[in-house]
C-alpha positions as CSV (number, residue, x, y, z in Angstrom):
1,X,96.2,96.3,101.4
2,X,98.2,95.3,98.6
3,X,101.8,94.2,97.7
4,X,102.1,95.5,93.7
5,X,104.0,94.1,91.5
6,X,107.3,96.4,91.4
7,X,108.4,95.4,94.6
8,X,109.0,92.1,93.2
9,X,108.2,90.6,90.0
10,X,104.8,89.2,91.4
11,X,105.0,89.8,95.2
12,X,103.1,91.4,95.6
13,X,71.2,108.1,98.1
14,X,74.6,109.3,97.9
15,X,75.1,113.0,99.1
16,X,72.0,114.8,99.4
17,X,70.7,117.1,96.5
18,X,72.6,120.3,97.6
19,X,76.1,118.6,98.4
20,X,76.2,116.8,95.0
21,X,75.0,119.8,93.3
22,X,78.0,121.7,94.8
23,X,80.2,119.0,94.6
24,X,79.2,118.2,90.8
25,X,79.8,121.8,90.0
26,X,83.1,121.5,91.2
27,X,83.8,118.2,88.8
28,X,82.2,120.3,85.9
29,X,85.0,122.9,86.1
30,X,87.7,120.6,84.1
31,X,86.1,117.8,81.7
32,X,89.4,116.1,80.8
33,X,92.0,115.0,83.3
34,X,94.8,117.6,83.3
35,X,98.4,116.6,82.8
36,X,100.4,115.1,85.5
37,X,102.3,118.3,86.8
38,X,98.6,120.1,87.1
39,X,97.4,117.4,88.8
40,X,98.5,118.9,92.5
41,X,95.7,121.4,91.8
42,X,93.2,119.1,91.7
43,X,94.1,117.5,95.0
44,X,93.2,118.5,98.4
45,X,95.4,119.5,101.2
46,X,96.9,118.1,104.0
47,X,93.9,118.6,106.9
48,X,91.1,118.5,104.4
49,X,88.9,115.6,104.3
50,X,87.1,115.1,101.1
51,X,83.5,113.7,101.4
52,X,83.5,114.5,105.6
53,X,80.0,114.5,106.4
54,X,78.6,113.5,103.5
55,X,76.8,109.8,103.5
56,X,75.1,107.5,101.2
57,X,71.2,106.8,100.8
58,X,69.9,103.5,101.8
59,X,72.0,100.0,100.9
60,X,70.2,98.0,98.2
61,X,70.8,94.5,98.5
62,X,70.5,91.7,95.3
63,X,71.4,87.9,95.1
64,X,74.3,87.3,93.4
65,X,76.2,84.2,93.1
66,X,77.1,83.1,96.3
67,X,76.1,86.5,97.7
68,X,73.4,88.6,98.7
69,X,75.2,91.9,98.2
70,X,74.7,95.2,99.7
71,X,75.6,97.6,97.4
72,X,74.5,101.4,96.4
73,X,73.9,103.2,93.5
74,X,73.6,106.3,91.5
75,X,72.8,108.3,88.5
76,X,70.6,107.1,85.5
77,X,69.6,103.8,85.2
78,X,70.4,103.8,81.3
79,X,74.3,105.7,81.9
80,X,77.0,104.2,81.3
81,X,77.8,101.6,84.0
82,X,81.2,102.8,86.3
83,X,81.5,99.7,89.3
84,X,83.5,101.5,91.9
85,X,85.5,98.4,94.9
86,X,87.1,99.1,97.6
87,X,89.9,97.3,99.6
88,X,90.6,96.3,102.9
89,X,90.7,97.7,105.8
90,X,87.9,100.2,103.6
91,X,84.3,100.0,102.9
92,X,82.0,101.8,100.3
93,X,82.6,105.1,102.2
94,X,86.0,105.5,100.1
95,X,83.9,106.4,97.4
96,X,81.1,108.7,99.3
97,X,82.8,112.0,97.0
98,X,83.4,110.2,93.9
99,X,80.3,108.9,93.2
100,X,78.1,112.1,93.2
101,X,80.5,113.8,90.8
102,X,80.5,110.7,88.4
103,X,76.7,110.7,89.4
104,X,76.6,114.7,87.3
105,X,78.2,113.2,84.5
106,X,75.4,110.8,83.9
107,X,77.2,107.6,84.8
108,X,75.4,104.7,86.4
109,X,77.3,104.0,89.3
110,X,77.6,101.0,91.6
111,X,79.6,100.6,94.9
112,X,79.2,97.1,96.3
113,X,80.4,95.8,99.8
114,X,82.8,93.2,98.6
115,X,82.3,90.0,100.5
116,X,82.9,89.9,104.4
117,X,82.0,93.3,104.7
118,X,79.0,95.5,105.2
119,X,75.9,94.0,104.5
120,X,77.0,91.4,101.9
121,X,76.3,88.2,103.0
122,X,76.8,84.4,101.8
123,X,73.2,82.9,100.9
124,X,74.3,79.5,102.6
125,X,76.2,78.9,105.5
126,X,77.7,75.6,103.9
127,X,79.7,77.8,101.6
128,X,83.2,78.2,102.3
129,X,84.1,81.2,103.4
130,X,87.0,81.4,100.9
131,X,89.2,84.8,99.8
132,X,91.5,84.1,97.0
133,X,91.3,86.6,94.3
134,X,89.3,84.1,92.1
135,X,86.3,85.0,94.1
136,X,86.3,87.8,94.5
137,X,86.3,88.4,90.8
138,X,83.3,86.2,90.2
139,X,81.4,87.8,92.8
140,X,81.5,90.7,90.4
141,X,80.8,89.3,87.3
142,X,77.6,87.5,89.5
143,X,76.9,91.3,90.5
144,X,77.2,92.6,87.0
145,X,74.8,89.2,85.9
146,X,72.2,90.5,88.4
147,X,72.0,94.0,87.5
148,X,72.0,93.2,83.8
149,X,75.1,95.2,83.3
150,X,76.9,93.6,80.6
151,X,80.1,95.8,80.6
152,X,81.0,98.6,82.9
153,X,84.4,100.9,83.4
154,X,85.7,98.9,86.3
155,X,87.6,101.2,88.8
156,X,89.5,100.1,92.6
157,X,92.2,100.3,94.8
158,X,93.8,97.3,97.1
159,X,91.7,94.5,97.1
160,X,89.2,96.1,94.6
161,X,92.6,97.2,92.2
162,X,93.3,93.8,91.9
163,X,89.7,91.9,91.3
164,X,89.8,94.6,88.7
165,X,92.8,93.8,87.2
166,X,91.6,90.0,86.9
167,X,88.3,90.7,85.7
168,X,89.9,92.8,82.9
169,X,92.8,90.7,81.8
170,X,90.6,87.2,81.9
171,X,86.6,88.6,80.3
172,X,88.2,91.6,79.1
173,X,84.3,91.3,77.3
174,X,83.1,92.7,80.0
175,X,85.3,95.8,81.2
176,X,84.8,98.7,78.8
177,X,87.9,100.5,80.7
178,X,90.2,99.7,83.9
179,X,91.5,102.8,86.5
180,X,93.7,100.5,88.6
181,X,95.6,102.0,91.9
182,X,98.9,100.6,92.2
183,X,99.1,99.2,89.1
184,X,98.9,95.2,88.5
185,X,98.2,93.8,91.3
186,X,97.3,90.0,90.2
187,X,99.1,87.2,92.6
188,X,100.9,84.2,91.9
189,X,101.0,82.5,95.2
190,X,104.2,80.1,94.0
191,X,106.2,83.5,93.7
192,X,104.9,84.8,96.5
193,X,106.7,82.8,99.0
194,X,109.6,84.8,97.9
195,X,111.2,87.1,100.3
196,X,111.3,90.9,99.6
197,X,113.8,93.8,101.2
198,X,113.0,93.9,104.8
199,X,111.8,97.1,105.0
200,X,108.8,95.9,102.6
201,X,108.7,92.8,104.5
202,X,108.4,95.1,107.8
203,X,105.7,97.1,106.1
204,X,103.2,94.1,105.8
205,X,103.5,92.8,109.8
206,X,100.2,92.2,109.6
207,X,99.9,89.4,106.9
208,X,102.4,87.7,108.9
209,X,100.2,88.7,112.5
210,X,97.0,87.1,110.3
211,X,99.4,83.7,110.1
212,X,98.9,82.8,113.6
213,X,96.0,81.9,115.7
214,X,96.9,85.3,117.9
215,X,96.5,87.4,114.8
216,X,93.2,85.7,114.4
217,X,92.7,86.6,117.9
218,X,94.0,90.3,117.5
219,X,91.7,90.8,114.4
220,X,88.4,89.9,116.5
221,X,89.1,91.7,119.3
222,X,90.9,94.9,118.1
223,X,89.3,95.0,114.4
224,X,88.6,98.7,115.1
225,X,92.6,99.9,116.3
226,X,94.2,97.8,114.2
227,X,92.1,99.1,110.7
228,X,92.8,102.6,112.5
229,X,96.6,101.8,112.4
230,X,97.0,100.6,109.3
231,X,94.6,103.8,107.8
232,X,97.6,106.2,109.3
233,X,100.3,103.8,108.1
234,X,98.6,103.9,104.8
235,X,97.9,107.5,104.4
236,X,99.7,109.8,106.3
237,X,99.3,112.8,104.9
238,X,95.5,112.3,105.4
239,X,93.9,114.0,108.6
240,X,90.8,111.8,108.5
241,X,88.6,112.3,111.5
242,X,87.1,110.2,113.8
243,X,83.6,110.2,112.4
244,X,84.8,109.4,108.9
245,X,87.0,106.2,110.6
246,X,83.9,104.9,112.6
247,X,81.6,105.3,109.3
248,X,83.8,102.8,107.4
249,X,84.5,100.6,110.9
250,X,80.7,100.0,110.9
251,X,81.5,97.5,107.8
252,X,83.9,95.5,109.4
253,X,81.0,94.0,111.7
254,X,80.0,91.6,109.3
255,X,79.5,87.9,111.0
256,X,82.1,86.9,108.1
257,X,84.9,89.8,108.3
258,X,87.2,88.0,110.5
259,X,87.2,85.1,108.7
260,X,86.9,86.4,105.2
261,X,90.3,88.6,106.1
262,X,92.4,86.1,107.2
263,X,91.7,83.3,104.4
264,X,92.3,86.4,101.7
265,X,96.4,86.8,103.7
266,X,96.9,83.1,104.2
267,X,95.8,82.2,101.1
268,X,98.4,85.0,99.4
269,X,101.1,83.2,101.3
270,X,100.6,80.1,100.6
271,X,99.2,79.0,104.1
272,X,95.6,77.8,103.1
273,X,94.3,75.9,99.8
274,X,92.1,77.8,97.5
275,X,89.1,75.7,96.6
276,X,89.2,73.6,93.5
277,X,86.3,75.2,91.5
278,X,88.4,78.2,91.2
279,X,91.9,76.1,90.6
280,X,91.5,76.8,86.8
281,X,91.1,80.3,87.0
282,X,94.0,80.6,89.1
283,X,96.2,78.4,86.9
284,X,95.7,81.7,83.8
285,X,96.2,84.6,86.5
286,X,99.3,82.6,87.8
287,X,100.6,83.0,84.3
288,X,100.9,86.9,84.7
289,X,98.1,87.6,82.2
290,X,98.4,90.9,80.2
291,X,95.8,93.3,80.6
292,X,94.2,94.8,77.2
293,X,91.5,96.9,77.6
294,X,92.2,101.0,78.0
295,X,93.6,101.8,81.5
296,X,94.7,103.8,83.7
297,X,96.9,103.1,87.1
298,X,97.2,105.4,89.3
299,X,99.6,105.7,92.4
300,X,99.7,107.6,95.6
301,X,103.2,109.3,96.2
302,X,103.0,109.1,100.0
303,X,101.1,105.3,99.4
304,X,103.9,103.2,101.4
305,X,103.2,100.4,99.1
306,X,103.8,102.3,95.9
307,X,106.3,101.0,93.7
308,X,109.6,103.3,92.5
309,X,109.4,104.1,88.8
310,X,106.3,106.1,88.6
311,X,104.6,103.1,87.1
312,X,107.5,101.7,85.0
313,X,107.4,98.7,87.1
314,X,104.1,97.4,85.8
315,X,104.0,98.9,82.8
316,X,104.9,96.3,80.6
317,X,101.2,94.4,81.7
318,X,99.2,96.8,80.3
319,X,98.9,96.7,76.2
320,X,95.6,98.7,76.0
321,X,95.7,102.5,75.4
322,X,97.4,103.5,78.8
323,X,97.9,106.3,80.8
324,X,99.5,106.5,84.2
325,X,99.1,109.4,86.8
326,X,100.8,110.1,90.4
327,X,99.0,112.0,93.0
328,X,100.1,113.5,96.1
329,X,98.0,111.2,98.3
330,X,98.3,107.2,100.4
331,X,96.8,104.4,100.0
332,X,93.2,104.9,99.6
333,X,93.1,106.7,96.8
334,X,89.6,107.4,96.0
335,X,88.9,109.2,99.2
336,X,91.6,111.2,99.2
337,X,91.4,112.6,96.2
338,X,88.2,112.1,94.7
339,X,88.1,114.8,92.1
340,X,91.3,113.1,90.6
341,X,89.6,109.7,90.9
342,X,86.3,110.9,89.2
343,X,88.4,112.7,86.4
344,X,90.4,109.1,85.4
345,X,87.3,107.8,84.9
346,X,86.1,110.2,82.9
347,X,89.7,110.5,80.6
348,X,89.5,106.2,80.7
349,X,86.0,106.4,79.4
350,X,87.4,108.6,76.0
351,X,90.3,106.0,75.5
């Protein structure tokens, strides 16, 4: 989970043929993402859970960087390339209704496992398994590399917001278009140590549970409850059942999860040292760069990390053509209202 930007200044395959038939017909009804006070009738309701039931095809894997990644994938080959990441505690399954409906609109789309979860996996077990938001990012660009995608509409929430965010404001060359949840959501580690409010401080218990050796302990043990908790924390107008929980929990049993976890909340508060090859790359994002390609951020209203100003806090960091939307959702964004989701990317694509 993420801390945005407005709470401080930087404190921060696919459904089978009939369901995405249905599903895409649904998309086709509105082409254009409707203005902010229609948007209510694009969302579902409290008790419905979008993409419930549906599932992914089998997970392709390709070496990437440091990575053998597990991703899926969908629509033509020769569409427009969408790359669709998730955050944490989350998987690919956030994304189980968007991508058939972006799918019907002749997108190529890709959802990867970021690293640590699912079945991504490092290719050596001499490297580091390191979290800082550097590598994250370059553990796209490696994906992009391998699938010969040299640009693609880059769209996430939580951890998958923010390697967004990077990859557009440093190789803005290769993100056509940005939908970013919560806003700007690069860290600067220095300004990180700074305290926020305590109710925001109270919200994050679990970076600070990650700090010690018993968080470490807590994670391995109870990785299931404690992703659970934080979902309801998160999202709580979102009745997601128990089958749709245990999909996504089935990621978090990667050999590196634990580890990958923890060095990604240390690292945020200063506790661990990034490694050096990426030192230059966090020097510019340190900086605060300025993002410049055509976005669009979109926040939850009921998200408990959601910044006051309906965007206005993170405004000023995006100079592209820009749009901003609220939604009557949490945290995870995407699976909660995927129509919504699938239509930003769509209106981003015309910017």
């Amino acid at each position: 989970m993420e801390i945005p930007e407005g709470i401080t200044q930087t404190r921060r395959h696919f459904l089978g043929a009939t369901a995405a038939a249905a599903v895409a017909a649904q998309f086709g009804m509105t082409g254009e993402m409707q203005a902010q006070s229609e948007m209510g009738k694009l969302l579902v309701s409290p008790g419905v859970n979008p993409g419930a039931g549906a599932s992914f095809g089998p997970v392709k894997q390709i070496n990437a960087g440091d990575l053998d990644v597990g991703y899926v994938e969908a629509g033509p080959a020769n569409g427009r390339p969408v790359i669709l990441l998730h955050g944490w505690p989350y998987d690919i399954h956030s994304y189980v209704a968007v991508t058939p409906l972006l799918a019907a609109k002749e997108y190529r789309v890709v959802v990867p496992y970021l690293r640590g979860h699912g079945t991504t996996r490092f290719l050596s077990s001499e490297t580091p398994r390191n979290a800082q938001q550097s590598a994250f990012a370059l553990d796209v660009i490696a994906l992009m590399d391998a699938l010969k995608i040299d640009r693609a509409i880059l769209a996430g929430y939580d951890w998958g917001a923010r390697t967004a965010d990077i990859i557009a404001a440093l190789w803005p060359e290769r993100c056509k278009a940005l939908i970013s949840v919560t806003g700007y959501l690069i860290v600067n580690v220095e300004a990180n140590k700074l305290p926020t409010p305590p109710k925001s401080e109270w919200a994050w218990w679990y970076q600070y549970y990650f700090a010690t050796e018993r968080g470490v302990l807590g994670l391995k043990e109870y990785r299931h409850d404690l992703a659970k908790l934080v979902w309801k924390f998160n999202s709580p107008t979102w009745n997601f059942d128990e089958a749709t929980f245990d999909r996504t929990a089935a990621a978090f049993n990667n050999p590196d999860y634990v580890s990958i976890v923890i060095d990604n909340y240390r690292w945020r508060l200063g506790l661990t040292k990034g490694e050096p090859q990426y030192e230059a790359i966090e020097k510019r994002l340190a900086a605060a760069p300025v993002i410049k390609v055509p976005a669009i951020t979109i926040d939850g209203a009921h998200d408990p990390f959601t910044p006051p100003g309906n965007g206005s806090a993170y405004r000023k960091k995006f100079a592209g053509k820009y749009a901003h939307q609220t939604l009557k959702v949490g945290h995870n964004v995407p699976q909660e209202a995927p129509q919504a989701f699938a239509e930003a990317v769509v209106k981003v694509d015309g910017f």
